[in-house]
C-alpha positions in Angstrom: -76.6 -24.2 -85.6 -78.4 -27.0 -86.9 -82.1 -27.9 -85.8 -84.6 -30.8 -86.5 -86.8 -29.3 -84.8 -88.7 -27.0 -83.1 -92.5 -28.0 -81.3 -94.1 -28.9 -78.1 -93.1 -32.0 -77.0 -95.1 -34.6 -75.0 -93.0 -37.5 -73.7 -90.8 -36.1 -71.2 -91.0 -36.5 -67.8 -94.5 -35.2 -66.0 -92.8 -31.5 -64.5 -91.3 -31.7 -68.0 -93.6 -31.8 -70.4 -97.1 -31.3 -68.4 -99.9 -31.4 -70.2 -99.0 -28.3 -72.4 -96.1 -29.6 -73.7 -91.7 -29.0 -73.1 -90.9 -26.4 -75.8 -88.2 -28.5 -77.3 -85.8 -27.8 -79.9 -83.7 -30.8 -81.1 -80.0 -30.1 -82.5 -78.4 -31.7 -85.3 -74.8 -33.4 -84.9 -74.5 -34.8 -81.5 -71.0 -35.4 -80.2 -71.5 -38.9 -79.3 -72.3 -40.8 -81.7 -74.2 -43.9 -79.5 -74.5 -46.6 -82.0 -78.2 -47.4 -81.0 -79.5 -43.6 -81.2 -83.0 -43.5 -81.5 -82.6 -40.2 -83.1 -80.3 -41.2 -85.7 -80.6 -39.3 -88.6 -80.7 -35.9 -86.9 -77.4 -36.9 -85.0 -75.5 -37.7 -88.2 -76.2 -34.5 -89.7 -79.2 -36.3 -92.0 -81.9 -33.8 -91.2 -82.2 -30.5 -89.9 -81.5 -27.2 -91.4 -79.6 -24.7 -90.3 -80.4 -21.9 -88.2 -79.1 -18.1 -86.9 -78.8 -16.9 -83.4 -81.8 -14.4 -83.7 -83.7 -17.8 -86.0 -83.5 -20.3 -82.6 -84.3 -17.1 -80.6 -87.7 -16.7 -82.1 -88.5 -20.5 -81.7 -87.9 -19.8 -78.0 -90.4 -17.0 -78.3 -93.1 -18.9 -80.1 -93.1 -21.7 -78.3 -93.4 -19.8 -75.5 -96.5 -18.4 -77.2 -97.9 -21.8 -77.5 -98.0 -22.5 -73.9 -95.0 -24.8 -73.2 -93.5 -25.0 -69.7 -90.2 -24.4 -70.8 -87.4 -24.3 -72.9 -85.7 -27.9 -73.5 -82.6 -27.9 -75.1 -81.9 -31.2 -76.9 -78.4 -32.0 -77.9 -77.1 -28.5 -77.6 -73.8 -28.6 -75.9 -71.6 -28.4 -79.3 -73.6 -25.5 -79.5 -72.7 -24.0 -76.3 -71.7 -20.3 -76.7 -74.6 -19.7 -79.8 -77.4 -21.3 -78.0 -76.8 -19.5 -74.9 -76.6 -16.3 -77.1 -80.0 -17.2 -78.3 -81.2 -17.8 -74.7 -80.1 -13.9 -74.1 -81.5 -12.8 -77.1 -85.2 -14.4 -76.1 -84.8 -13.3 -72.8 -84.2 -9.6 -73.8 -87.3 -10.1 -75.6 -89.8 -11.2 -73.4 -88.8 -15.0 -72.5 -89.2 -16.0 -69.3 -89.9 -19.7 -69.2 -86.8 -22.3 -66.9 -84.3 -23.6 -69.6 -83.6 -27.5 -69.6 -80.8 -28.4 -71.0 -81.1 -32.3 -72.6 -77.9 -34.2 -72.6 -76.2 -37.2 -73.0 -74.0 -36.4 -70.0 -70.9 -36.7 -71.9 -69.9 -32.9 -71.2 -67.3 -31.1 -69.7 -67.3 -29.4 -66.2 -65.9 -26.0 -67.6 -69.2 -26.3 -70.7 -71.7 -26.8 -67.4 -69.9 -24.0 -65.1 -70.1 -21.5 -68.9 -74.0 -22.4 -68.7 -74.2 -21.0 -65.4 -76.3 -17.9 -66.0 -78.4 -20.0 -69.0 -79.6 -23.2 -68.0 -81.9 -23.3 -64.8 -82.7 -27.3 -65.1 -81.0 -30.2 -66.5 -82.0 -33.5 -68.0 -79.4 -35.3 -68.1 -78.4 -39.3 -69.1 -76.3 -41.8 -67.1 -75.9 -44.1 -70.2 -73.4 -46.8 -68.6 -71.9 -47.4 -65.4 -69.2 -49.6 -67.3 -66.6 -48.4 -69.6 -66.2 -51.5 -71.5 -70.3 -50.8 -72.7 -69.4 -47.3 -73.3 -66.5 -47.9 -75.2 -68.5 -50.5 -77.3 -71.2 -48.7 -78.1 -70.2 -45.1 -78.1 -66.8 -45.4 -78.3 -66.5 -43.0 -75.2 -64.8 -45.2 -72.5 -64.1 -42.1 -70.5 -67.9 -41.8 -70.5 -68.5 -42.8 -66.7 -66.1 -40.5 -65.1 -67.0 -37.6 -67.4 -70.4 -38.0 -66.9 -70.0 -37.9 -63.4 -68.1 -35.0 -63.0 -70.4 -33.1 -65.1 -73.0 -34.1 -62.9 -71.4 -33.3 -59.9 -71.1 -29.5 -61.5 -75.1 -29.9 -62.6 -75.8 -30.5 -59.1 -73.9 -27.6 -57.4 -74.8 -25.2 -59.4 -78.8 -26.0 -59.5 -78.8 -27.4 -56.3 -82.1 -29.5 -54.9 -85.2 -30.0 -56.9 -87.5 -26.8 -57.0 -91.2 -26.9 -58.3 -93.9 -24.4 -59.3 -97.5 -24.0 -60.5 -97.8 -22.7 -63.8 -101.2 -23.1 -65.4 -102.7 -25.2 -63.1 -99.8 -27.9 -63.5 -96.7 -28.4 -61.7 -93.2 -27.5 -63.3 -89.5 -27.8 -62.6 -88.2 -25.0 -62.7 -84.7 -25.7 -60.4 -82.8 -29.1 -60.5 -81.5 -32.3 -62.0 -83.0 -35.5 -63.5 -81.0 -38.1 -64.4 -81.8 -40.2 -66.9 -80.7 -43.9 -67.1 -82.1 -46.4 -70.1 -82.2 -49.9 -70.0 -80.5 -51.8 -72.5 -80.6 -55.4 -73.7 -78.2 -58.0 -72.9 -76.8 -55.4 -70.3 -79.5 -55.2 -67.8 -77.8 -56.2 -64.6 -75.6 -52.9 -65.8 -78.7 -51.0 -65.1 -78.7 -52.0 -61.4 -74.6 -51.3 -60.8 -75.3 -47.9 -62.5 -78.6 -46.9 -60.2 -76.5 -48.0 -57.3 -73.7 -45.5 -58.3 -75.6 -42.5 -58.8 -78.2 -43.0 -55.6 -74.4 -43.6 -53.3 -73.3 -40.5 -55.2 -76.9 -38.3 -54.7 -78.8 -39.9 -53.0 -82.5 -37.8 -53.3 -80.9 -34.3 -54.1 -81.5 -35.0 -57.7 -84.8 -36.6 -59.4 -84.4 -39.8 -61.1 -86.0 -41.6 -64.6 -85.4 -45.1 -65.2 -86.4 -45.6 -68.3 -87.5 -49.2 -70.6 -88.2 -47.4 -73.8 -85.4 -49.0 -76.2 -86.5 -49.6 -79.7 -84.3 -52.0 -81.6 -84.7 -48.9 -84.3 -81.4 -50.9 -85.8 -82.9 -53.9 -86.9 -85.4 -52.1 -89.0 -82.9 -49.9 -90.4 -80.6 -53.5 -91.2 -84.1 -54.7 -92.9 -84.0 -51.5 -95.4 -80.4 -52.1 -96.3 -78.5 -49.9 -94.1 -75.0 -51.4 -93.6 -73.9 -49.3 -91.0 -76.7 -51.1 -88.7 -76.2 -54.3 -90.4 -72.5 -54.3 -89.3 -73.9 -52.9 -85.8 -76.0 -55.9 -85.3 -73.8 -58.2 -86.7 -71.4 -57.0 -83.4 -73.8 -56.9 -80.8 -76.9 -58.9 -81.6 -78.9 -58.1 -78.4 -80.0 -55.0 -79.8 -82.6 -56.8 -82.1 -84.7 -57.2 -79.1 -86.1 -54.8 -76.5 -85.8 -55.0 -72.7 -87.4 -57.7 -70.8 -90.5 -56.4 -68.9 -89.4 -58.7 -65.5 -85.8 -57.3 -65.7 -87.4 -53.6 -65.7 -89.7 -54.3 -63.0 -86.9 -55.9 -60.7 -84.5 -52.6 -61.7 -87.3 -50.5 -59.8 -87.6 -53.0 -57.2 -84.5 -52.2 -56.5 -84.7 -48.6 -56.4 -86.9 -48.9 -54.0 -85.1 -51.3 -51.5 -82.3 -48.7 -52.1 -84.4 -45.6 -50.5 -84.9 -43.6 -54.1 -88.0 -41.2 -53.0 -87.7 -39.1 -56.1 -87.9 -41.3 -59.3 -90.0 -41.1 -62.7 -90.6 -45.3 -64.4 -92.5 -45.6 -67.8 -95.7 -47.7 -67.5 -96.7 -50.0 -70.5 -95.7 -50.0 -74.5 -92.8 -47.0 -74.0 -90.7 -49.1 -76.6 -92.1 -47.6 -79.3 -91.5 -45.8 -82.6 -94.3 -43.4 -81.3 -91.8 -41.8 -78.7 -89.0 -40.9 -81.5 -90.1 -37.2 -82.9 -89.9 -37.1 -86.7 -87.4 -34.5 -88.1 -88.5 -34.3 -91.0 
């Protein structure tokens, strides 16, 4: 396996991260490929070293030791069978934190089903709603209907949203939150994709509807990368970052829909300052 990295982690969702921090551990190559990743380098196999079984299985165990609330996954499913062997190998050693797997959504039903016995919560993305914006962008226009269906699997075997106290903060420990990012030029997208998943879930799952997109491309084109200077030259919209009135009327609408259960970022959360650094 490949990893970027291995640290407490701050920016995910509250139940998530807390205030001691998600024990994440970030995988190299994701199968992918969006072309606006904010985590770019590590998903094109530009950082990261690479690691053993028994070497991702003492991360587990040390960043257990420094307090995080759990085990988060990031980008692990090309991984499956060795990062669940790690999870076995921790266990048998003293690790007994929930495991959050964090994915793009774009997996199969039989990978979820194999994770059974591993993976106790999932953070999973929604990315489009539209398969002509998934096939631009990620080249994936299956990526609605397989995202669904993995979902569908996420949410039977996990079942509602279950919470615990551990250290004086409240943690998942049981469910599904589905994540769904804004993007510019395709924001009236955002609301046809909310509308699917709430139909589809309703409040058995916990939503995050998220405004943090950092036009990470145009700074990239500025430093001479071609491959986002041919990007942008495609799809100029993602120079700029989502419109703070189209984000607030997205969670206007959740609300008028009945979503309960939903996570929004407040403020600046388009910044570089949410990216980790791999190197």
């Amino acid at each position: 396996m490949e990893v970027g990295r291995a640290a407490l982690h701050f920016w995910e969702e509250p139940p998530i991260s807390g205030d001691g921090g998600s024990g994440t551990i970030f995988f190299g190559h994701c199968p992918l490929g969006c072309s606006y990743c904010q985590n770019a380098r590590l998903a094109v196999g530009e950082a990261g070293l690479p690691c053993t079984v028994g070497e991702v299985a003492a991360a587990m165990l040390s960043l257990q030791e420094q307090g995080a609330l759990n085990i988060n996954l990031v980008t692990a499913t090309h991984y499956g069978p060795l990062v669940r062997a790690a999870v076995t190998r921790a266990r048998g050693a003293g690790l007994d934190l929930p495991i959050v797997w964090n994915t793009s959504g774009y997996e199969t039903v039989a990978a979820i089903r194999d994770n059974a016995e591993t993976v106790d919560v999932y953070l999973t993305d929604f990315k489009y709603a539209s398969a002509e914006t998934a096939a631009a962008y990620s080249h994936a226009p299956d990526y609605p209907t397989v995202a669904l269906a993995a979902i569908d699997s996420m949410v039977d075997l996990t079942g509602p949203p279950i919470f615990d106290e551990y250290r004086g903060q409240q943690r998942l420990v049981r469910g599904v939150v589905i994540r769904h990012l804004m993007l510019p030029g395709h924001e009236r997208e955002s609301f046809d994709a909310v509308q699917l998943l709430f139909e589809r879930y309703g409040n058995r799952v916990l939503y995050s509807l998220m405004n943090q997109y950092t036009p990470l491309l145009a700074h990239r084109a500025a430093e001479g990368d071609e491959g986002a200077q041919r990007v942008l030259q495609r799809y100029p919209e993602l120079r700029r970052t989502v419109p703070a009135e189209a984000y607030e009327a997205l969670l206007d609408f959740a609300d008028s829909l009945g979503m309960e259960e939903y996570f929004w970022q407040d403020g600046p959360a388009a910044s570089e300052s949410f990216i980790p650094d791999f190197e």
